[in-house]
C-alpha positions in Angstrom: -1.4 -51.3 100.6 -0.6 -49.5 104.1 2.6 -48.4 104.9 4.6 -46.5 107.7 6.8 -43.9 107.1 10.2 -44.0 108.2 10.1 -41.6 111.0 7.5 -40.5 113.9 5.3 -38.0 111.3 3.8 -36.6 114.4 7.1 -35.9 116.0 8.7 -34.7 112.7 5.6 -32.0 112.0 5.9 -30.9 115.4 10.1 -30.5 114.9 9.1 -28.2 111.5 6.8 -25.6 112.7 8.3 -25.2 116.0 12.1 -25.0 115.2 12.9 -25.5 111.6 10.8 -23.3 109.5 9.3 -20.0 110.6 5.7 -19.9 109.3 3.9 -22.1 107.9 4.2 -20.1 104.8 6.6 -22.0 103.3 4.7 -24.8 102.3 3.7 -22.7 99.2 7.7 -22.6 98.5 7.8 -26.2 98.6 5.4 -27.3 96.6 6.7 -24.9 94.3 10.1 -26.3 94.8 9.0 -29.8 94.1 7.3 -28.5 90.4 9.9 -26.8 89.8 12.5 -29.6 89.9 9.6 -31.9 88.4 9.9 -29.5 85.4 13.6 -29.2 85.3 14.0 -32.8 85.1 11.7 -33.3 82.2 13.4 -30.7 80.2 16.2 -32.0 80.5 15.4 -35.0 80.0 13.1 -34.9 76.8 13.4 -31.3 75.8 10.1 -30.8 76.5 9.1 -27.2 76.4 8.2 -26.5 80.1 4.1 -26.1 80.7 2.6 -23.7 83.4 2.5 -24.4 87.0 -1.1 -24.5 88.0 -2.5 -23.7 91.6 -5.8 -23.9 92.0 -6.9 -23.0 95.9 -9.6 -23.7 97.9 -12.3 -21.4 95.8 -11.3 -22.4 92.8 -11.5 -26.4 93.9 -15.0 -25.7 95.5 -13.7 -28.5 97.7 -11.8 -27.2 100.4 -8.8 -28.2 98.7 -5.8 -26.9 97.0 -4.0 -28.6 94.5 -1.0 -27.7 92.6 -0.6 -29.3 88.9 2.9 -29.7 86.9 3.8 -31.2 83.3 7.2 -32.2 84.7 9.0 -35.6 84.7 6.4 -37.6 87.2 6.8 -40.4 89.7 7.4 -44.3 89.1 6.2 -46.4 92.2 9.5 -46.9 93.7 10.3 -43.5 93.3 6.9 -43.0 95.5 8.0 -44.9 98.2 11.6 -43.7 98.3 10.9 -40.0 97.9 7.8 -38.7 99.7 8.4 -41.3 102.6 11.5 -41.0 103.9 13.5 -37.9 104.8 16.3 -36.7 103.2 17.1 -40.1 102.5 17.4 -39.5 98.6 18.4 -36.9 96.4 17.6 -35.8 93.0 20.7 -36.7 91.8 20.1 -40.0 93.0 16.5 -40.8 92.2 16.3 -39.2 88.9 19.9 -40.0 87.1 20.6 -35.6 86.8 22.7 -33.4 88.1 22.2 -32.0 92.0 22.9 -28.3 91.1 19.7 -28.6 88.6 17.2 -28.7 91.5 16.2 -26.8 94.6 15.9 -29.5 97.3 14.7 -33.1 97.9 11.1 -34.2 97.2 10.6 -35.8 101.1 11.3 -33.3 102.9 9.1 -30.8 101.0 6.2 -32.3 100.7 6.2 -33.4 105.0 6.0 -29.3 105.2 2.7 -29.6 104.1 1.4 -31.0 107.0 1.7 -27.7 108.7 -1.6 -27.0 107.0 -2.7 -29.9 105.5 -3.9 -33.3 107.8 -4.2 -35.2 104.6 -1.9 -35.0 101.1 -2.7 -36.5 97.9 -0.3 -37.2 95.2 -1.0 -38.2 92.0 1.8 -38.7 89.3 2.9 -40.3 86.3 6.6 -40.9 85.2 7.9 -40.8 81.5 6.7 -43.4 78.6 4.2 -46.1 79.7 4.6 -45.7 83.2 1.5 -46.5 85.2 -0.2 -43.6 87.3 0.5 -43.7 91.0 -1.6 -42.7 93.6 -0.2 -41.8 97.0 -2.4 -40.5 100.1 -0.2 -39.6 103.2 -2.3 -38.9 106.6 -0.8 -36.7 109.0 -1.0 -40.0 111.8 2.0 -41.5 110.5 1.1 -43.8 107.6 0.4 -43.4 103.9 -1.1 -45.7 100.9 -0.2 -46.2 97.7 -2.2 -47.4 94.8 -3.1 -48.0 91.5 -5.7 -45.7 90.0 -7.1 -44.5 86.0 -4.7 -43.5 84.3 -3.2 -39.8 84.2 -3.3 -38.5 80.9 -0.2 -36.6 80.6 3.1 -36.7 82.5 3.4 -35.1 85.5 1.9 -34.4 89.1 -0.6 -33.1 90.8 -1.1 -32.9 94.4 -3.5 -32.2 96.7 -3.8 -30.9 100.2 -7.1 -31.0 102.6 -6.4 -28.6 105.1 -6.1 -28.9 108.7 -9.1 -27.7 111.4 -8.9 -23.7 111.8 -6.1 -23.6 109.2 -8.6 -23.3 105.4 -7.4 -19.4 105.1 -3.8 -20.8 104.4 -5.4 -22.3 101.1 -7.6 -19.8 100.0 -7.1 -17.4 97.0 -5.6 -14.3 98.8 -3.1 -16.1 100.9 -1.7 -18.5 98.1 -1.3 -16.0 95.5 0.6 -13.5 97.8 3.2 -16.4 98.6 3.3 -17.7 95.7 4.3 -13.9 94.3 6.5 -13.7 96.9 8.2 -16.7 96.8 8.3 -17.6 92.9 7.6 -14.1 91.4 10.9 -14.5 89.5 11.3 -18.6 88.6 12.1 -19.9 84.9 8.7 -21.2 84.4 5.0 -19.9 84.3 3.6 -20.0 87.5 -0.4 -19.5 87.5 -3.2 -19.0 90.8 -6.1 -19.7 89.6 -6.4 -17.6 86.6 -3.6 -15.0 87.3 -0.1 -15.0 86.7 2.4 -14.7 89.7 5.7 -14.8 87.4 6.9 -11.3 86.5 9.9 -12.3 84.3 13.7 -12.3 84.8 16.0 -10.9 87.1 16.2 -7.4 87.5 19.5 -7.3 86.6 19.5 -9.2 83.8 16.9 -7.3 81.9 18.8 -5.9 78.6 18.8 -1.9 78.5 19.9 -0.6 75.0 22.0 2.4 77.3 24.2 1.5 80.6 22.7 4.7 82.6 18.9 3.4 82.1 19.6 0.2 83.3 21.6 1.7 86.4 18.2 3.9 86.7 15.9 1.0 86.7 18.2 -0.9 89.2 18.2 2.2 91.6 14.3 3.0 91.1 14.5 -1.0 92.3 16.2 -0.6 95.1 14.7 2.2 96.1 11.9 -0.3 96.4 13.2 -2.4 98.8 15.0 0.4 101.1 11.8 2.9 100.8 14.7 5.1 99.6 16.8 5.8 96.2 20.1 4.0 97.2 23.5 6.0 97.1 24.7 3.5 94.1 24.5 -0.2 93.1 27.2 -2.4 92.1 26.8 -5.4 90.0 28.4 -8.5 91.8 29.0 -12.2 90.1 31.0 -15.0 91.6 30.8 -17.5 88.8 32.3 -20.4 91.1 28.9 -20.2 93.0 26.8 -19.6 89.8 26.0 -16.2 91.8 24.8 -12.9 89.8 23.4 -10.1 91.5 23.6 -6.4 93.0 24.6 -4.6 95.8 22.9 -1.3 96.9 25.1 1.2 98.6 22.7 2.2 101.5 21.4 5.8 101.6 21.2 6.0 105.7 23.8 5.1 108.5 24.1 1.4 109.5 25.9 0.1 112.2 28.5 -2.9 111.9 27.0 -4.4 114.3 23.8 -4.7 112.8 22.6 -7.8 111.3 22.5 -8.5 107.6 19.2 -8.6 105.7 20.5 -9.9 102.4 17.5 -11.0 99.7 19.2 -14.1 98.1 17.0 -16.3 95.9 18.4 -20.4 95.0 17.9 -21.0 91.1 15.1 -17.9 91.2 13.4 -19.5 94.8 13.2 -16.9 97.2 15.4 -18.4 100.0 15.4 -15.2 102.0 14.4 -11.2 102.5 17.1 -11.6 105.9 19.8 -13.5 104.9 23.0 -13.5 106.6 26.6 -14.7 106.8 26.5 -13.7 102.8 28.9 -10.9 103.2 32.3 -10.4 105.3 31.3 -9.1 108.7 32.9 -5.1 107.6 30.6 -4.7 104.4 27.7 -3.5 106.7 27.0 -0.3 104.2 25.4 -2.5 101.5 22.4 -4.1 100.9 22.6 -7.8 98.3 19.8 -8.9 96.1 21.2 -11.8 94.7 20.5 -15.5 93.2 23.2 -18.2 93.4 22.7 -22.2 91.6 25.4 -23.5 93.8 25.3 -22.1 97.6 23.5 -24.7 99.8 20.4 -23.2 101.9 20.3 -25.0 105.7 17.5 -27.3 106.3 15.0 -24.6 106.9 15.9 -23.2 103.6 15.7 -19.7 105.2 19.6 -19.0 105.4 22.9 -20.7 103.8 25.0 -23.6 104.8 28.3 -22.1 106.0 30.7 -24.2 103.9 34.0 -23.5 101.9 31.9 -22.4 98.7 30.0 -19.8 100.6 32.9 -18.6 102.1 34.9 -18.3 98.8 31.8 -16.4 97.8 32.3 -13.9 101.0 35.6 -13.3 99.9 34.6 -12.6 96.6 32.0 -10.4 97.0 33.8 -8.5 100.0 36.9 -7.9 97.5 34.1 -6.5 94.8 33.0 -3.9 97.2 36.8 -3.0 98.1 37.2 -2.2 94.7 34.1 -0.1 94.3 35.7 1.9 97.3 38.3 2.6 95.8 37.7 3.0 92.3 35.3 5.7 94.2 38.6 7.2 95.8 40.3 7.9 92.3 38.2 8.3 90.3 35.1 9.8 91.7 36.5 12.0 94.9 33.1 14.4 95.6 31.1 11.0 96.1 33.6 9.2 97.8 33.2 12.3 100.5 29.9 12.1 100.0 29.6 8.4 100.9 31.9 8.7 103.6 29.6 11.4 105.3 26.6 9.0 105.6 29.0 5.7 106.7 32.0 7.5 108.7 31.9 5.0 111.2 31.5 2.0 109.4 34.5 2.7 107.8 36.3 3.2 110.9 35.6 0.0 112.1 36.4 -1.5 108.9 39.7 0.2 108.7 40.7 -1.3 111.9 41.2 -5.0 110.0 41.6 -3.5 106.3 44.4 -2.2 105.0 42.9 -0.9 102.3 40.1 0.6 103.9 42.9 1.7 106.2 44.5 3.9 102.9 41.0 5.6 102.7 40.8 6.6 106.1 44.3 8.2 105.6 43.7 9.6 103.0 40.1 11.3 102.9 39.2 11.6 106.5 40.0 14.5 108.4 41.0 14.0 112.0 41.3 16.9 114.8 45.0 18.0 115.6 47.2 20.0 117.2 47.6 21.9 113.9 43.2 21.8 113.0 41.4 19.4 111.3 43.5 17.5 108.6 43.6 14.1 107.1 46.1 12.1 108.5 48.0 11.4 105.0 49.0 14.8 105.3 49.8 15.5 108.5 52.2 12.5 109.0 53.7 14.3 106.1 54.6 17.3 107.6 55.6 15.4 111.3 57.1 11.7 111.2 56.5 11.7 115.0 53.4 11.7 115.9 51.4 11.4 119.5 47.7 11.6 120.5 45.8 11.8 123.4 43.1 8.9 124.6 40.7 11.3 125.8 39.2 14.2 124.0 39.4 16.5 127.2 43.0 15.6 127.4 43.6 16.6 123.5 41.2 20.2 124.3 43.7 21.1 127.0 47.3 20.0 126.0 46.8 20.9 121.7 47.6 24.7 122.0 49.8 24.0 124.3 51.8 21.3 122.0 51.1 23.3 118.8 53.2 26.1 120.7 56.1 23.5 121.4 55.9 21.8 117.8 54.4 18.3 119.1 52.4 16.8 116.3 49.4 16.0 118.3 46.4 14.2 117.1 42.9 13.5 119.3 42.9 9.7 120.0 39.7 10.0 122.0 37.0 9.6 119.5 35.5 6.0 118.4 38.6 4.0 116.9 40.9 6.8 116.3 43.4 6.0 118.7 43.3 2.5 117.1 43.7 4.0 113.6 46.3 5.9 114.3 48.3 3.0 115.7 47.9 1.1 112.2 49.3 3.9 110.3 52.8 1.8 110.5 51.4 -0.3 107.9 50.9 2.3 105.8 54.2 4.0 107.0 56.5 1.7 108.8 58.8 4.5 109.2 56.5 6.7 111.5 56.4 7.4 114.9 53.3 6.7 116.5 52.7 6.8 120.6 50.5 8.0 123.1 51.4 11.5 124.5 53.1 11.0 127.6 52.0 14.3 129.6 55.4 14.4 132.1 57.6 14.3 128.4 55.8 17.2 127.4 57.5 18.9 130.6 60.6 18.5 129.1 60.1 20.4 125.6 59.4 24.0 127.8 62.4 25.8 128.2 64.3 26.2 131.9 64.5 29.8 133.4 67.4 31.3 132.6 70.1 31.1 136.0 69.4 34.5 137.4 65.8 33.9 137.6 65.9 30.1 139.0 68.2 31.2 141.5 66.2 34.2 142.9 63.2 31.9 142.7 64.7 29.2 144.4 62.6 30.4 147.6 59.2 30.8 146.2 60.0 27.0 144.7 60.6 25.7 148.3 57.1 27.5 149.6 55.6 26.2 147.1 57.0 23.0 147.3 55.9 22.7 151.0 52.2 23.9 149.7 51.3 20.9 147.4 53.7 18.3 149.4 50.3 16.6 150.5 48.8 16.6 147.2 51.9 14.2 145.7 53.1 16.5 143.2 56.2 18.6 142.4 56.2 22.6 141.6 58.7 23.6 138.6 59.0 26.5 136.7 59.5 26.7 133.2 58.7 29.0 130.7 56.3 28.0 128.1 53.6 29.2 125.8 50.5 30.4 125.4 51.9 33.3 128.3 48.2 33.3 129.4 48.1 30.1 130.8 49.7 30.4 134.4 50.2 26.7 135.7 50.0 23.4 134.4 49.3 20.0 135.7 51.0 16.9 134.4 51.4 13.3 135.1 52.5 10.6 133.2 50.6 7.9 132.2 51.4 5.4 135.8 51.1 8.2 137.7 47.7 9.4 136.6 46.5 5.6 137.2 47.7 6.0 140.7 46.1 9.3 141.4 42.4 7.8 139.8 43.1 5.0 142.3 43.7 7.1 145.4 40.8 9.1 144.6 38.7 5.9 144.6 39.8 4.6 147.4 39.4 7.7 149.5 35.6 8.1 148.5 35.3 4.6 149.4 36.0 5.6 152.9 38.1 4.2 155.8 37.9 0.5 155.3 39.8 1.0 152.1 42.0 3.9 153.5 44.8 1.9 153.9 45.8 1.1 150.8 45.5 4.4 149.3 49.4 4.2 150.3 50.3 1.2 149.7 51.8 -0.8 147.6 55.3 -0.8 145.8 55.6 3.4 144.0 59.1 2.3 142.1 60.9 5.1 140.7 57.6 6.3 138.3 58.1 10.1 138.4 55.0 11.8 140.6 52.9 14.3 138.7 54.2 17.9 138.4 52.6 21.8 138.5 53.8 23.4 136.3 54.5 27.0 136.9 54.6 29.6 134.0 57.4 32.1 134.6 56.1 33.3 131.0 52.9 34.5 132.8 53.2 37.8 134.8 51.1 36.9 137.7 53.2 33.8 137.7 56.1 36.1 137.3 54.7 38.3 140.2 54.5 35.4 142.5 57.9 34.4 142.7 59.3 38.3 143.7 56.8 38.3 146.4 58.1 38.3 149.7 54.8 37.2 151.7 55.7 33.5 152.6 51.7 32.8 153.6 50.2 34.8 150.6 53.0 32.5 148.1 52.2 29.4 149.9 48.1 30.1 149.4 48.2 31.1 146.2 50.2 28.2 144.9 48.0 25.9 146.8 44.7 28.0 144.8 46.7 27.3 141.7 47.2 23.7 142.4 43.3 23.7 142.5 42.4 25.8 139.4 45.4 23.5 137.6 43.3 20.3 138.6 40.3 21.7 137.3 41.4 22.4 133.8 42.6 19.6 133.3 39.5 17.7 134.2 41.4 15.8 137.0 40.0 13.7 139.4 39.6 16.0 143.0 39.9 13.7 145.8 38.5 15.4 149.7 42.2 16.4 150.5 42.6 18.3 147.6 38.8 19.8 148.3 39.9 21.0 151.6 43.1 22.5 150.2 41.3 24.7 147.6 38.7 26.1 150.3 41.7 26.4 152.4 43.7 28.7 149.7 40.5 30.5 148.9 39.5 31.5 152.4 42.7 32.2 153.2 43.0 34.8 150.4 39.9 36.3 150.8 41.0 37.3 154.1 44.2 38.6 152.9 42.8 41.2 150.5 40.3 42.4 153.2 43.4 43.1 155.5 44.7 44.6 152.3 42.0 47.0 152.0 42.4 50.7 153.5 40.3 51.0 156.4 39.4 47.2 157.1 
């Protein structure tokens, strides 16, 4: 009799091998899959012992066909029709009286894949006792036949595929045994192409070693088969809720975060996946999983898993079981822990930035670069419970001698994260003091001239004062150390956003001039030179009577300030410094005997 199936075939075959699976590979999976379940079903329910699963390909038929044979629990004729014509529309569970968790997917859906390669499939089953044996023939149009036929001998199924025009390599002998390997290399049951075995035997993981360190050896000489390099450790992982088991390698290389995950994850011993992601919390980038889960459900395509609530209990799970590892590594195993934190530094970083725990590492086994050298930050919030960093590292390479000298904790905020980090350490001690360096409150910490001195330099202050009036800032002398370094220029924070903007909008030319000037200034202090008195040229300068030579060298010092501090130079200040320069040059030629 001729029947339709329950959907457009043509549309449906077209919908799998352009946007559900990725290669028509995987109808070597399926059919797999399908004997598989077959078997698992029988065993359970007649005990059974399980026979091989045959494949014999297109050489071995002589026919052009492959077929795939299986002693499991067969087809009745209603089963026929309800199973291999209509997708998804049953499941195990539903057509066989068993448990879901038992079997690896649904018998329509599995055996439509097939049509990727095959235009015509040919099933022939029977079910348990005196069922009848059932023929079925589905034709890649859109209809199928099902009939009576001599008897099968034994239980069980066989079916066969007649491939599609241009696509016989897909059956032959080289192709199906290589998928078949890859695929069901590791499944319960005996798995046979042709006349060799594709089934090596159970998980790696599970295979007994009589001492713990040779089966850590094998795992690692295992991974180091699947990384092309011996991995920096593996860890055992199990999340009984999911019926997962497993192992995570600790990568030997750097990997970013941001990288994708490329988890292997097999379903009841089925390869799913050599990529698999979402199987991990987005921070443990530094491992790679092998695993094989009972309960997790794959997505249609079989090629990744369903984001439900079991599969995110099991991230939860399995990122806690790498925290631990982490830190069993910081207390008990400190040389390794340093060593791992060499290859993944930044990893870390970024996961330290959400964990708290990871956070406590950081802190305590990282060494950051401060005011005092390079120190972990456990103990140099120890020694300072204020603490200030810079957002830039030229920022921090200017200012830390200079805060060292005036007993500022300061740390360098300007790498990748840090200044982040740092800002977390409240969790770890809420007590702390943690801000950005303001640079116009590090003015206040040098010490004022003693009266004598500010009063006979209260001239030199107002030349100078009327030298770098154009440039927005304001000369003060202070005393400070290191003595070598002769001025110093600071803004805070809103004022330094002001002078980046004024700089911009002079480059941008006379259409934007106008704003360079405008717009509400409040009471935000303007930046400040800083003039050592501690410095003897500094000290020089302020004794010396020449009103030009005072006013063009503390316009050359306004310069040489900007420049060491990596400032932004805008054309005013440009003009200034060629100004001073000239304008000293000429002095000491006028200075020179006989000139």
């Amino acid at each position: 009799m001729r029947h339709s199936f329950n959907v457009d075939l043509r549309g449906i075959v077209d919908l799998l091998s352009r946007h559900l699976y990725s290669s028509p590979r995987v109808y070597v999976r399926e059919l797999l899959q399908n004997a598989v379940d077959a078997t698992t079903a029988r065993v359970q329910a007649d005990a059974t012992p399980p026979g091989p699963i045959r494949i014999e390909p297109c050489e071995v038929t002589g026919d052009g066909t492959l077929r795939i044979h299986d002693s499991g629990i067969g087809l009745t004729g209603p089963q026929v029709h309800e199973l291999l014509a209509t997708i998804g529309g049953s499941s195990k569970r539903d057509a066989l009286g068993l448990a879901r968790h038992d079997f690896l997917g649904q018998f329509g859906i599995g055996l439509l894949s097939c049509f990727l390669v095959a235009d015509e499939i040919e099933v022939v089953t029977r079910g348990p006792g005196d069922a009848a044996t059932v023929y079925w023939h589905g034709h890649s149009d859109g209809h199928y036949t099902v009939s009576d036929g001599p008897p099968r001998e034994e239980q069980g199924t066989t079916v066969t595929l007649r491939a599609r025009r241009d696509f016989d390599h897909w059956l032959g002998t080289s192709t199906v045994t290589e998928l078949a390997r890859h695929f069901g290399s590791l499944l319960p049951y005996e798995v046979r192409v042709g006349e060799e075995r594709v089934t090596a035997g159970d998980l790696p993981w599970r295979v007994r070693h009589p001492d713990p360190e040779e089966r850590r050896d094998a795992l690692l000489r295992h991974g180091a088969r699947l990384l092309g390099k011996r991995p920096f450790d593996v860890i055992d992982l199990a999340v009984p809720e999911a019926g997962l088991d497993g192992v995570a390698f600790v990568l030997p290389y750097e990997s970013h975060p941001g990288e994708p995950e490329a988890h292997k994850v097999y379903l009841k011993r089925m390869l799913m996946g050599e990529r698999v992601e979402k199987l991990l919390p987005a921070w443990a980038f530094f491992v790679r999983c092998v695993i094989n889960a009972d309960e997790l459900r794959p997505t249609a395509s079989r090629e990744q898993l369903y984001d439900d609530d079991l599969l995110d209990e099991t991230r939860t799970a399995l990122g806690e079981r790498l925290r631990a590892w982490l830190v069993r590594l910081a207390t008990t195993e400190p040389d390794r822990l340093r060593a791992f934190l060499g290859v993944h530094y930044r990893g870390v970083m970024a996961l330290a930035l959400h964990d708290v725990e990871m956070l406590r590492i950081v802190d305590e086994w990282i060494e950051f670069e401060t005011s005092e050298g390079r120190v972990t930050l456990h103990e140099f919030r120890h020694r300072h419970r204020s603490v200030h960093f810079t957002a830039a590292s030229d920022e921090f390479a200017q200012l830390a001698g200079i805060a060292a000298a005036q007993g500022l904790a300061l740390v360098n905020g300007g790498y990748t994260y840090h200044a982040e980090i740092l800002q977390r350490l409240r969790l770890l001690d809420p007590d702390l003091e943690v801000r950005r360096l303001d640079q116009a409150e590090l003015a206040t910490r040098f010490d004022p001239l003693d009266p004598a001195a500010e009063f006979a330099a209260r001239e030199f202050l107002g030349i100078a004062r009327d030298a770098v009036a154009a440039h927005g800032c304001e000369p003060v002398l202070r005393t400070f150390s290191p003595a070598e370094l002769p001025v110093l220029y600071l803004e805070g924070r809103e004022a330094r956003r002001a002078a980046d903007l004024r700089a911009v909008l002079e480059e941008a030319g006379d259409v934007w001039a106008e704003f360079a000037d405008g717009g509400d200034k409040g009471e935000e202090a303007g930046p400040l030179l800083v003039l050592n008195h501690r410095n003897p040229l500094i000290a020089r300068l302020t004794s010396t009577a020449n009103a030009r030579l005072v006013r063009l060298s503390v316009e050359a010092l306004y310069g040489y300030a900007l420049l060491a501090g990596q400032r932004a130079v805008r054309p005013g200040d440009v003009a200034g410094v060629n100004r001073a320069f000239l304008g000293l040059v000429e002095h000491a030629i006028h200075q020179e005997p006989g000139l």
